[in-house]
Every structure is written in structure tokens, then in C-alpha cells.
Steps between C-alpha positions, in 0.01 A plus 500: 500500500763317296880426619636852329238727660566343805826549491504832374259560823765332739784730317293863521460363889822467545612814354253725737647265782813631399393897465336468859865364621680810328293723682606322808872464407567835363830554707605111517713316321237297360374772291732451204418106526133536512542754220645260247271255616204722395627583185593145379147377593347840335720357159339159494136595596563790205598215294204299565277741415690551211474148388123509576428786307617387198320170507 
């Protein structure tokens, strides 16, 4: 497995990390943070795969 596909792995796991934890946090405050977390990992791994695909 090469750097970028293990990265890409590491990013996807963080991102289901972070769907499991807006499950959880549903009525906290947290929500809104984890939320734009999610979607500014979601950008970059899109990106990646982007890149990859085009190679």
C-alpha cells in the first residue's frame, strides 16, 4: 500500500469516526463542529481520488 492509499484509508476512517460521533451528538453542540469536520475531510479524500483517477 503506497503513502496516498494509506492515507486515503486513514481519511475514510476518520470520516466514519466522525458519522458514528454524529449519531451520538445529535442534540450537542458538537454536532455542527463534527459536521464541518466531516465534510472538509470528505473534500480532500474526494480530491484524492480525483487526483488518482486521472493518473
Amino acid at each position: 500500500m503506497d503513502e496516498k492509499t494509506a492515507a486515503m484509508a486513514r481519511l475514510q476512517a476518520s470520516i466514519d469516526a466522525i458519522n458514528k460521533r454524529l449519531v451520538i451528538d445529535s442534540n450537542d453542540l458538537d454536532y455542527e463542529t463534527h459536521l464541518r469536520q466531516k465534510r472538509q475531510l470528505q473534500q480532500i479524500l474526494d480530491r484524492m481520488k480525483e487526483k488518482m483517477s486521472q493518473k
